[in-house]
Structure formats: structure tokens, C-alpha cells
KOLKOLKOL-329325 format. One record per residue (C-alpha): x, y, z; residue number from 1. Coordinates in nm, 3 decimals, padded with zeros to 5 digits. Each point is the difference from the previous one (the first is absolute). Example, Ala and Ser with C-alpha at 12.3 -4.5 7.8 and 13.67 -1.06 7.14 Angstrom:
+---------+---------+---------+-----+
!       X !       Y !       Z !  nr !
+---------+---------+---------+-----+
!  01.230 ! -00.450 !  00.780 !   1 !
!  00.137 !  00.344 ! -00.066 !   2 !
+---------+---------+---------+-----+
//
This chain:
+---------+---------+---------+-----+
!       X !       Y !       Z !  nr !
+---------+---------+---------+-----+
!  00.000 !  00.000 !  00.000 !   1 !
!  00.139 !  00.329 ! -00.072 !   2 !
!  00.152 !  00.205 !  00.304 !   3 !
!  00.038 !  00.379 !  00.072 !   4 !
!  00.237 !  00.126 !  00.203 !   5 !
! -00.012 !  00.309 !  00.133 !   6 !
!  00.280 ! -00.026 !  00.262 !   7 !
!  00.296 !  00.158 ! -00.151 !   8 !
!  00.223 ! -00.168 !  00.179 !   9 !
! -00.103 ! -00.325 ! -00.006 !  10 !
! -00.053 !  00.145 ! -00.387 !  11 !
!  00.357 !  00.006 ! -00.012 !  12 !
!  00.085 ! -00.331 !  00.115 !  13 !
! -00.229 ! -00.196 ! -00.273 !  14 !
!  00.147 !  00.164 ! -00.276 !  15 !
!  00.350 ! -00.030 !  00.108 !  16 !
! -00.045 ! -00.340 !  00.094 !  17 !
! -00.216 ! -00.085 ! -00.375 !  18 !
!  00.292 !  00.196 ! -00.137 !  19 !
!  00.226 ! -00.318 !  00.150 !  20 !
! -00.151 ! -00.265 ! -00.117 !  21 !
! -00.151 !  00.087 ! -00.295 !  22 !
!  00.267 !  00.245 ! -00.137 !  23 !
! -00.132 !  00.005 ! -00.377 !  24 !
! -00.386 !  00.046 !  00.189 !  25 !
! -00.243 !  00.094 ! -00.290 !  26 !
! -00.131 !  00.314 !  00.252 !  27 !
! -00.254 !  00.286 ! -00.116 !  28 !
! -00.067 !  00.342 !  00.160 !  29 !
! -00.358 !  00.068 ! -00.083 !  30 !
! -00.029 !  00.399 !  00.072 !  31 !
!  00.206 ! -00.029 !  00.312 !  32 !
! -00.140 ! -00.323 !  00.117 !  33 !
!  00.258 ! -00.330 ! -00.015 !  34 !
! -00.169 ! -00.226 ! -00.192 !  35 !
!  00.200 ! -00.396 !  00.030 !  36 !
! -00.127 ! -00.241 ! -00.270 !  37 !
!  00.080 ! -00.383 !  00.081 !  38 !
!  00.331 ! -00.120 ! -00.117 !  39 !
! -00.067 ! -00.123 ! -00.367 !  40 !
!  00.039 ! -00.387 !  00.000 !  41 !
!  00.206 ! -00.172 ! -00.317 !  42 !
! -00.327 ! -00.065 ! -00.147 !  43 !
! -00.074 !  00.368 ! -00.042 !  44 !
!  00.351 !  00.109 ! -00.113 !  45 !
! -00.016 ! -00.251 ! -00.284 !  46 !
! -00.271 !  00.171 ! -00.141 !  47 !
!  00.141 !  00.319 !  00.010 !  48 !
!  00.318 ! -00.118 ! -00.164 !  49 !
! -00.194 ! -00.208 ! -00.296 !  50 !
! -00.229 !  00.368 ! -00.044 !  51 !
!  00.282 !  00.185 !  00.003 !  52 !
!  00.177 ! -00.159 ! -00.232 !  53 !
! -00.269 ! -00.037 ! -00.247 !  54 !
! -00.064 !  00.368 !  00.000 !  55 !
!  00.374 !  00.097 ! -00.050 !  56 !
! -00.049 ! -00.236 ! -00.304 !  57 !
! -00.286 !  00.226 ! -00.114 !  58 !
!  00.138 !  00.353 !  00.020 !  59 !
!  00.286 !  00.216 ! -00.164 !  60 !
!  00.303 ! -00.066 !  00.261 !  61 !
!  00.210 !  00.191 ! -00.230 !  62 !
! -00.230 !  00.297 ! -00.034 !  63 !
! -00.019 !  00.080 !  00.314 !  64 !
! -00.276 ! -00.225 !  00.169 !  65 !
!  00.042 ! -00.149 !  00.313 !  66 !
! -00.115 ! -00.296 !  00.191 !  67 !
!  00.056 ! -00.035 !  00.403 !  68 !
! -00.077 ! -00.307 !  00.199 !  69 !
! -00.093 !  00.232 !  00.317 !  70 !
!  00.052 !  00.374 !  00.047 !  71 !
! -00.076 !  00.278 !  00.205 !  72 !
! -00.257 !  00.246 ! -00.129 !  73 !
! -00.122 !  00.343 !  00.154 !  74 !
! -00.208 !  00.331 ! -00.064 !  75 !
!  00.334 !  00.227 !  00.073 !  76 !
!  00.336 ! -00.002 ! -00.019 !  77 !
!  00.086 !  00.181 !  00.333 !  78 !
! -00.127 ! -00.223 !  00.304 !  79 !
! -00.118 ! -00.271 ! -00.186 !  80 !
!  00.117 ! -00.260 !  00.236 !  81 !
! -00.354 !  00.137 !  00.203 !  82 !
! -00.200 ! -00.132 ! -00.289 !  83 !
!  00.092 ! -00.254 ! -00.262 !  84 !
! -00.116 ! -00.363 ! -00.119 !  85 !
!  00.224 ! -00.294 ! -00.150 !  86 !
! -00.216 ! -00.189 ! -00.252 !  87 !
!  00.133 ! -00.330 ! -00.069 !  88 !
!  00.056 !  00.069 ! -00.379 !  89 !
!  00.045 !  00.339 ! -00.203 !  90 !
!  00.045 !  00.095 ! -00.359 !  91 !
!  00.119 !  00.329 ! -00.071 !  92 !
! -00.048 !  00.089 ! -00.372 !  93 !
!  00.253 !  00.301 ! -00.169 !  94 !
! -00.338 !  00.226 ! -00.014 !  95 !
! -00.050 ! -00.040 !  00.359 !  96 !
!  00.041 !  00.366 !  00.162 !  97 !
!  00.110 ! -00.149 !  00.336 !  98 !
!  00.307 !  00.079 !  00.127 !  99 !
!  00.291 ! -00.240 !  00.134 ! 100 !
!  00.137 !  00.115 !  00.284 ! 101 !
!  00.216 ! -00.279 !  00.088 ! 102 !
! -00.179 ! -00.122 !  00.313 ! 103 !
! -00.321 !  00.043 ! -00.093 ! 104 !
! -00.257 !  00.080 ! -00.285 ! 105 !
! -00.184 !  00.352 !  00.015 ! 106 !
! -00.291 ! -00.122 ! -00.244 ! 107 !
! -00.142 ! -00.323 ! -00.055 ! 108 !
!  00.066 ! -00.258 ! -00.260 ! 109 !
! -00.161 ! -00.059 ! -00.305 ! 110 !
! -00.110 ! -00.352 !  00.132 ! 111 !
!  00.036 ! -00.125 !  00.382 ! 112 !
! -00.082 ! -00.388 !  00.120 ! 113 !
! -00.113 ! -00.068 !  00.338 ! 114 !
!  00.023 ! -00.367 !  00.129 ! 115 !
! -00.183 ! -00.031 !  00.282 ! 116 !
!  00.089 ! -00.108 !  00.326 ! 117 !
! -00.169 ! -00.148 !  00.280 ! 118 !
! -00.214 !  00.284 !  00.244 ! 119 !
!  00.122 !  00.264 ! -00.299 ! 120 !
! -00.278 !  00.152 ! -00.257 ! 121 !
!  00.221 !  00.220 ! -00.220 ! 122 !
! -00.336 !  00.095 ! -00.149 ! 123 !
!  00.044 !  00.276 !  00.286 ! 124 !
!  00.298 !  00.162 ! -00.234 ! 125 !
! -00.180 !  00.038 ! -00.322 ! 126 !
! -00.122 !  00.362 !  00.126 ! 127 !
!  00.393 !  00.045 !  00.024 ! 128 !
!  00.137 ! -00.168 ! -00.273 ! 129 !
! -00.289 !  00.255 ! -00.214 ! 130 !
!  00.134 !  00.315 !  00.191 ! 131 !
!  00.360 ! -00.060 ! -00.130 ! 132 !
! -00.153 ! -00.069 ! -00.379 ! 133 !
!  00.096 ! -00.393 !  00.036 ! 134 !
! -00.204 ! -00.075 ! -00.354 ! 135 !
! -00.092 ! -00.388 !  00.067 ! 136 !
! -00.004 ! -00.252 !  00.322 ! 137 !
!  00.008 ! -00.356 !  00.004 ! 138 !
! -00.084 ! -00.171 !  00.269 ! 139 !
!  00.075 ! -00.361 !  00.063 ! 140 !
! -00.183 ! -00.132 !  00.292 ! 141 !
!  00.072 ! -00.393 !  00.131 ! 142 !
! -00.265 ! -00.075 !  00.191 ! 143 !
! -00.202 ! -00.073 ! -00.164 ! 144 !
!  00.221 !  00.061 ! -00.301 ! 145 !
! -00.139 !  00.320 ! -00.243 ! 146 !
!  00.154 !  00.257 ! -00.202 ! 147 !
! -00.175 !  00.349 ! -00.008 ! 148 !
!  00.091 !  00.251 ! -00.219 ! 149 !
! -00.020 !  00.413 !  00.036 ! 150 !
!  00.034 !  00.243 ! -00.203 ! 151 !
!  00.017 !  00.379 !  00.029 ! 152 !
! -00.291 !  00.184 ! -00.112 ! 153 !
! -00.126 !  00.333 !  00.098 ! 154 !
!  00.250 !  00.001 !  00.285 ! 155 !
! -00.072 ! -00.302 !  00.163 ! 156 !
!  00.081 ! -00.384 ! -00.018 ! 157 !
! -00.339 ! -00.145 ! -00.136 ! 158 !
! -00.009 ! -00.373 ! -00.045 ! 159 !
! -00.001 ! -00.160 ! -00.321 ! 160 !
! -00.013 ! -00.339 !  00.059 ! 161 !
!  00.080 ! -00.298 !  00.201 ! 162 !
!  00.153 ! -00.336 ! -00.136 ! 163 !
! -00.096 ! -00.319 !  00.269 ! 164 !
! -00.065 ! -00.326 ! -00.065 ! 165 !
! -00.402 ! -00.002 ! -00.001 ! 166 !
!  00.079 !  00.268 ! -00.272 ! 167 !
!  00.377 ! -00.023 ! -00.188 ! 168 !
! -00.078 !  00.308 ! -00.195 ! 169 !
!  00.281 !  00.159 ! -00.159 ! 170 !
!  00.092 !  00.396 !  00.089 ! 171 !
!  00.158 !  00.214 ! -00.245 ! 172 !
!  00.247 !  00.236 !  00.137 ! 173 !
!  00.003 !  00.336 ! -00.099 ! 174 !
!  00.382 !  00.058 !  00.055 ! 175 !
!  00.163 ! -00.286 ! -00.165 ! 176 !
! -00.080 ! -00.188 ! -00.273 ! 177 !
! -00.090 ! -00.276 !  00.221 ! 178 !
! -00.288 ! -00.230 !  00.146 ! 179 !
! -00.076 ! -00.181 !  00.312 ! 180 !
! -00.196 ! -00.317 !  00.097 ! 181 !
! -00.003 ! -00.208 !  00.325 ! 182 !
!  00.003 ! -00.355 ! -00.116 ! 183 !
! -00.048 ! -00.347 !  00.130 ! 184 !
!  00.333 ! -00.225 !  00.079 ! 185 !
!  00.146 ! -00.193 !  00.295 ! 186 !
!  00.106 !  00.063 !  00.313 ! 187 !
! -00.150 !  00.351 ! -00.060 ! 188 !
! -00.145 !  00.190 ! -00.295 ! 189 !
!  00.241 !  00.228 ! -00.250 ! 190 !
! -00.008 !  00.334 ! -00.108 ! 191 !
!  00.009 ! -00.014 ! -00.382 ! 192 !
!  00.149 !  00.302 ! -00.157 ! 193 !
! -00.047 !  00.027 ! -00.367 ! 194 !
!  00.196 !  00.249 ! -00.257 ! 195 !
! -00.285 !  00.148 ! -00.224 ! 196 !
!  00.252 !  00.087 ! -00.307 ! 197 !
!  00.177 ! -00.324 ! -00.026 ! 198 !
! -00.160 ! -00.253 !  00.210 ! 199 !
!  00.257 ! -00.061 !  00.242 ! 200 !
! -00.157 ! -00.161 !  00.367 ! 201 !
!  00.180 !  00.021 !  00.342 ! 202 !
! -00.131 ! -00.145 !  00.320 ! 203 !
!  00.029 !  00.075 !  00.335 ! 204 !
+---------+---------+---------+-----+
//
């Protein structure tokens, strides 16, 4: 269950003690409030690795585009440790007017996946992610497995579909030249990531 602490120094002690054990933590600040996802399991950080690397197959590397398995992102440049997120994927295309700042982001990505957690609903950082101009969101939940997708639209992050297994539609993205489907296999169901030019697949 999640915890708030409003002791500063016992405050103090957590996050020196999380920064100990879990030195490469996957931490958010959420407009001043410390925000601790669970520790992604192997499971999780295969599928970032497999999307990942079939997006960097799908942009221009060489003109500029870029592709991040995790990042920091924020609304400012100054400060921004008080308010960022760290999607689990990001794509960065050359036309994107965010700028780099070496530890973080100031602007959102073109395209940002969220794999979900246990007791986490990133869901709760689409209002974010459409502040900073992110253009589209996957989400990949596992339980039960789904794949929503989100794209920017008057501002906001509306949903434009959801791929499950009572319903394997396939979502278009609207940043890459790339579709998703949740489909059946064993011991768990695959992300299928198809190339729409060329008809290249990738699973995750």
C-alpha cells in the first residue's frame, strides 16, 4: 500500500537508505511529492529492451532521432529534479522541440511506454506526459495483460484504443510508422510490433 511520510527526518532516512540498496532506483518527483515505483522485475525490462530496440529500427538514428530505454523528463529546466517522470521507453524524433539537457528532458517525447507495475497506474501521468507535449503513450499493463494507446489531441492524452486478448485489435501509432497488438503465446502473451512500410514484426 502506498505510504506518506511526512516526518522529515524519518523522510531522510528512507531515501538514503532506498538510495543503498537500490542505487539505480527508478524514483519520480511528482510536483514535490517522492513518488517510488516497485523495482522492475526481469520480466518487465525484457520488454522494454525488445520495444526499444524495435523502435530504434524504425526511426532515422542518423538524422537525429533518438530512442532511450528510460529517461528523465520535466516541465523546466531549472529545478526540475521537484517534478519529473521516467517512462520506461522514449523516442525522440529530430522535429521534437524538447531540449536535452543532459540529465533530464525539458519536453516530452514524441512517444513514451509505460509498463506497469504492481500498486502503480501510470494512467495518473497522462495529464503530465500532455503538459510537456509527449505526442503518444503506450501503455503495457500485465495483469491482466493490455496495451492502451494515447494520443495527443486538443491538449490532452485521449485514448485510442486498447489491444487485450478478448479483443487483439491492432493500434496505429501516430508517431512511427508502426503498429501494436497483444497476442496469444506461452508462458505469457507478446507484444507484436509491426513496421507499416516494409512489414518488418518485433515482439516483446
Amino acid at each position: 500500500m502506498p505510504v506518506v511520510i511526512y516526518d522529515p527526518v524519518y523522510e531522510q532516512h528512507v531515501r538514503t537508505e532506498r538510495d543503498r540498496q537500490f542505487p539505480n532506483n527508478r524514483d519520480e518527483v511528482w510536483d514535490g511529492v517522492l513518488v517510488m515505483p516497485p523495482m522492475p522485475n526481469n520480466d518487465h525490462q525484457f520488454v522494454v529492451t525488445d520495444l526499444a530496440l524495435a523502435f530504434a529500427s524504425a526511426v532515422d538514428r542518423s538524422a537525429g532521432d533518438r530512442v532511450l530505454a528510460g529517461a528523465n523528463v520535466s516541465d523546466r529546466d531549472a529545478g526540475w529534479v521537484n517534478n519529473y517522470r521516467e517512462p520506461d521507453v522514449l523516442v525522440y524524433l529530430a522535429g521534437n522541440r524538447a531540449k536535452n539537457a543532459g540529465t533530464h528532458w525539458v519536453g516530452g517525447p514524441d512517444l513514451a511506454v509505460e509498463i506497469v507495475s504492481p500498486g502503480e497506474d501510470p494512467r495518473q501521468k497522462l495529464a503530465f506526459y500532455a503538459k510537456v507535449s509527449t505526442r503518444e503513450v503506450l501503455i503495457v499493463d500485465r495483469d491482466p495483460w493490455a496495451l492502451e494507446l494515447y494520443q495527443l489531441r486538443g491538449g490532452a492524452l485521449v485514448h485510442a484504443g486498447t489491444s487485450d486478448a478478448a479483443n487483439p485489435a491492432v493500434l496505429a501509432s501516430g508517431v512511427l510508422p508502426l503498429t501494436f497488438q497483444l497476442r496469444p503465446a506461452a508462458p505469457r502473451p507478446t507484444v507484436l510490433v509491426t513496421h507499416t512500410a516494409d512489414g518488418r514484426t518485433w515482439s516483446a
